[in-house]
C-alpha positions in Angstrom: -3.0 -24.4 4.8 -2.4 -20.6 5.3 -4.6 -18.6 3.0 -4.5 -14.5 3.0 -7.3 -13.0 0.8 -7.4 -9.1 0.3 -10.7 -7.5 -0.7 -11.8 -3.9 -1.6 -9.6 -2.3 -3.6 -10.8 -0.1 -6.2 -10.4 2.9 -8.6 -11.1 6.1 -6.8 -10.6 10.0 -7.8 -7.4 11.5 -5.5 -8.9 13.2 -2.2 -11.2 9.8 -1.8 -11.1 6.8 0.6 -10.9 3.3 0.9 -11.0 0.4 3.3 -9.4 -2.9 2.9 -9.6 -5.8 3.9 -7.0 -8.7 4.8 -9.2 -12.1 5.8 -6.6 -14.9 7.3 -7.4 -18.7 7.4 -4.9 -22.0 8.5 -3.2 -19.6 11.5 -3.4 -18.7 15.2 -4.4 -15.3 13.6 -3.8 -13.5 17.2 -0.7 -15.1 17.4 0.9 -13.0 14.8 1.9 -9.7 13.4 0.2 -8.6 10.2 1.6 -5.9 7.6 0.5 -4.3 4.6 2.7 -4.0 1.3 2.1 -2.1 -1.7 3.9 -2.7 -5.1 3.3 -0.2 -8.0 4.5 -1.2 -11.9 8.1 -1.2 -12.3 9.0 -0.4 -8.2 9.9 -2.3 -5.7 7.6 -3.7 -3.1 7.3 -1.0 -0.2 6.2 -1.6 3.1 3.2 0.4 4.3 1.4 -0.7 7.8 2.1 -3.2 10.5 0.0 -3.8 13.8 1.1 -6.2 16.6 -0.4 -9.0 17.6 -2.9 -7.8 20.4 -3.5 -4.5 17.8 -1.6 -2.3 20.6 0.9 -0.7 18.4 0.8 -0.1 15.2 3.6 1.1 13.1 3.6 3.7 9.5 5.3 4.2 6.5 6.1 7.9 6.3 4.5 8.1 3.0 1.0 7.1 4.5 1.2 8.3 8.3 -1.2 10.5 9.0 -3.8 9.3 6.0 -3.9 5.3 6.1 -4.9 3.9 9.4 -4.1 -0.2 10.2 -6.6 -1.9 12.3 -7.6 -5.7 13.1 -10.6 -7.7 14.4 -9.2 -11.0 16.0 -12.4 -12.7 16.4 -12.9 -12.7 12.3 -9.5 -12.9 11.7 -9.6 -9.4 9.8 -7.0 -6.7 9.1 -8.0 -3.4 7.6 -6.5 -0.6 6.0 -8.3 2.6 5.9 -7.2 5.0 3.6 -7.7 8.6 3.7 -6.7 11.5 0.9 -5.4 9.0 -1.6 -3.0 10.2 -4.1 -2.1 9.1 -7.4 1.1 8.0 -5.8 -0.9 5.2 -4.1 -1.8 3.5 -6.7 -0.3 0.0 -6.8 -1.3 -3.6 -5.6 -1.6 -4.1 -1.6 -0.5 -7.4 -0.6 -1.2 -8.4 3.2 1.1 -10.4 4.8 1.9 -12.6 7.8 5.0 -14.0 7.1 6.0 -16.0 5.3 2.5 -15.6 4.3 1.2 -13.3 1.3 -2.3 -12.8 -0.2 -2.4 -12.3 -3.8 -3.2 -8.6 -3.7 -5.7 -6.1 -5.0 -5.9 -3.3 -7.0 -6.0 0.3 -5.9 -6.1 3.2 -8.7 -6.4 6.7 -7.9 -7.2 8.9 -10.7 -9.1 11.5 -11.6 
């Protein structure tokens, strides 16, 4: 059984950072692609990150390029997403996902 679990999302002022974390379980986790999603209230789920397999490339929404940084640690099966200068436009749940996998999501607010 495929589980994603997301971790360390938080409410933070605009200007501040945060990491998060993306653990995988039931895959050949270096056998795949992972990407981040984000979903604020009443949108529609927008793509964010994505890093290949070996963590080589990685690949940015123009919204966060230059700010959010996609990373991955195949030996704990772990993808990150550092973000940088959050707005108050990033608030909204990031879901990680290896499809047709998805975590559940958590939480990041940014407000002051």
């Amino acid at each position: 059984q495929v589980e994603l679990a997301e971790s360390g999302g938080d409410l933070v002022q605009p200007g501040g950072s945060l990491i998060l974390s993306c653990t995988a379980s039931g895959l050949t986790f270096n056998g795949w692609a992972q990407r981040w999603y984000r979903q604020a209230p009443g949108k529609e789920r927008e793509w964010v990150a994505s890093i290949t397999n070996s963590g080589e490339k990685t690949y940015y929404a123009d919204s966060v390029k230059g700010r959010f940084t996609i990373s991955r640690d195949n030996d704990k099966n772990i993808v990150y997403l550092r973000m940088n200068n959050l707005k108050p436009e990033d608030t909204a749940l990031y879901l990680c996902t290896s499809p047709p996998h998805w975590g559940q999501g958590t939480q990041v607010t940014v407000s002051s």
